[in-house]
C-alpha positions as CSV (number, residue, x, y, z in Angstrom):
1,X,64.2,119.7,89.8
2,X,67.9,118.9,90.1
3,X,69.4,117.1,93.2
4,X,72.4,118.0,94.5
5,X,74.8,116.0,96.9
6,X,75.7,116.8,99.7
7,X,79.4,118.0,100.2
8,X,81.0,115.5,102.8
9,X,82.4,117.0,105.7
10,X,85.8,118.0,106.2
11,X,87.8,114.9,106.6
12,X,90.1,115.7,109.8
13,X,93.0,112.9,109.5
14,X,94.8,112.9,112.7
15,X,99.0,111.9,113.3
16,X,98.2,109.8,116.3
17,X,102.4,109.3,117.3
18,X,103.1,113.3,116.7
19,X,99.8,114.0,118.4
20,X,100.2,111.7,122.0
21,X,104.5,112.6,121.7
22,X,103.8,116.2,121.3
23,X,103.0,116.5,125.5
24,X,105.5,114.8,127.8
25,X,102.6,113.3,130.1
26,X,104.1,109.8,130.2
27,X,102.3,108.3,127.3
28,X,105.6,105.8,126.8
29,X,104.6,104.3,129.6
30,X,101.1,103.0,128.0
31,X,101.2,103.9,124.4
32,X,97.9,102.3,123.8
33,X,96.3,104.0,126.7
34,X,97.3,106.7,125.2
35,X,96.1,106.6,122.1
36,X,92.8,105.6,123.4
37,X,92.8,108.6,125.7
38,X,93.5,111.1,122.4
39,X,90.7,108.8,120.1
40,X,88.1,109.5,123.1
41,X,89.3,113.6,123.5
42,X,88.6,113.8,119.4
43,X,85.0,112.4,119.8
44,X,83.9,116.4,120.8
45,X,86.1,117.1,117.9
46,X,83.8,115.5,115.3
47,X,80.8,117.1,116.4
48,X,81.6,120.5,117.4
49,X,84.8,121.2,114.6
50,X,87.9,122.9,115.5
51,X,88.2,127.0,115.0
52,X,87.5,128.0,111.2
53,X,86.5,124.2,110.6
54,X,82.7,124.2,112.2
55,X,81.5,120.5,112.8
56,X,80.3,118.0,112.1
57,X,83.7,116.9,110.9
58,X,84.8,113.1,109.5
59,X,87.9,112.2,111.9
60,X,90.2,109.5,111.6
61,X,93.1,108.8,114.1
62,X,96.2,107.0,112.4
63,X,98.1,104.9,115.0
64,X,101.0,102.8,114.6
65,X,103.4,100.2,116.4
66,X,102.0,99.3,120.1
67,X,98.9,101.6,119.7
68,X,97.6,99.8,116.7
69,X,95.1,97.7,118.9
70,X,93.5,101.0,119.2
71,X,89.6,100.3,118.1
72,X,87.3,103.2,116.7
73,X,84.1,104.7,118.1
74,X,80.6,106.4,116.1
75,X,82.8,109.5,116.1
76,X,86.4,108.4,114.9
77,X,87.4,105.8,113.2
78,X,90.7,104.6,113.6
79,X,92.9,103.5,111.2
80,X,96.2,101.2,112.1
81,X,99.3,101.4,109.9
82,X,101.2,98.4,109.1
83,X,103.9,100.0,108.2
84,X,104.8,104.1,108.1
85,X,102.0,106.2,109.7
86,X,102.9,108.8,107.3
87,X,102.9,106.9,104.6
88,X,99.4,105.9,105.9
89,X,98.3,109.3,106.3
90,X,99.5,110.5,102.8
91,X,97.1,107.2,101.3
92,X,94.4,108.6,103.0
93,X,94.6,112.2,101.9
94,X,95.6,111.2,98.3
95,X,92.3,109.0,98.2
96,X,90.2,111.5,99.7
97,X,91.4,114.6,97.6
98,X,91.3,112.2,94.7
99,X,87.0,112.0,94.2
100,X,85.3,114.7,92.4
101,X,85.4,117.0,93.5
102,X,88.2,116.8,95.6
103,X,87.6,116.1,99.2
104,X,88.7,119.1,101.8
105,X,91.1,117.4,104.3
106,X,93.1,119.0,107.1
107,X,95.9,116.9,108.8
108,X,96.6,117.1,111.8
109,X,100.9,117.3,113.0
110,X,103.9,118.8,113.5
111,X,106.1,116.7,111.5
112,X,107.3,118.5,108.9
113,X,108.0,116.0,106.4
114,X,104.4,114.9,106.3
115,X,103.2,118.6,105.9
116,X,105.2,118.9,103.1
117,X,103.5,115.7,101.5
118,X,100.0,116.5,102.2
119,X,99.7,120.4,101.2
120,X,101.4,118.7,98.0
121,X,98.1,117.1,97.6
122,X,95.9,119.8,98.4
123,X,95.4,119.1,102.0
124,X,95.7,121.7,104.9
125,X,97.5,121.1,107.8
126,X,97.8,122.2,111.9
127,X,99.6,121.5,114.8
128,X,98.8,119.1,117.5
129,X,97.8,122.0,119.8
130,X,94.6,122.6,117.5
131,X,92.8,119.4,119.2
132,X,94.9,118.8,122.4
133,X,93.2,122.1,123.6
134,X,89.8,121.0,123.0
């Protein structure tokens, strides 16, 4: 009898800058605090999926600058940038989409620059709406 794997879940990458900048709530106040406050809103995120994605998803929060003390939890891991969070976010999806098969990935922002990058790799991408209304 063959086995077969498993197909990972959808890995959910999330613009953690684009994400917390996108509502004018005060988050330049407390960047940090911030980012915490969007890492522990995604944790219902990774169980319960976002509309046309159904959980359990894989999510990982990219944060950068003064959130990048920002530690993970079970449900999302979070991944600092040392340098561009882009530029992070474009390693991630390029190493994801890179196994065989290829790895679904949706990215999660509203620059425009980086949606260009990813959907060039394969990924799909939505606004920061799509989990600040969960």
């Amino acid at each position: 009898m063959e086995q077969y794997e498993a197909t990972p879940p959808l890995l959910l990458v999330v613009d953690g800058a684009n994400v917390v900048g996108s509502v004018p709530d005060g988050w330049w106040r407390d960047r940090r605090g911030a980012a915490e406050r969007l890492r522990d809103s995604l944790v219902g995120v990774a169980g319960r999926g976002l509309p046309g994605h159904p959980g359990p998803l894989e999510v990982v929060l990219v944060v950068e600058g003064l959130a990048r003390g920002v530690t993970g939890v079970p449900e999302v891991r979070v991944v600092p940038a040392e340098g561009s969070g882009d530029d992070r976010i474009v390693e991630l999806v390029r190493e994801a989409r890179a196994g065989e098969p290829a790895r679904a990935c949706l990215v999660v922002t509203a620059d425009r620059e980086l949606r260009g990058r990813v959907t060039e790799l394969g990924a799909d991408v939505t606004g920061p709406r799509s989990v600040r209304d969960q």
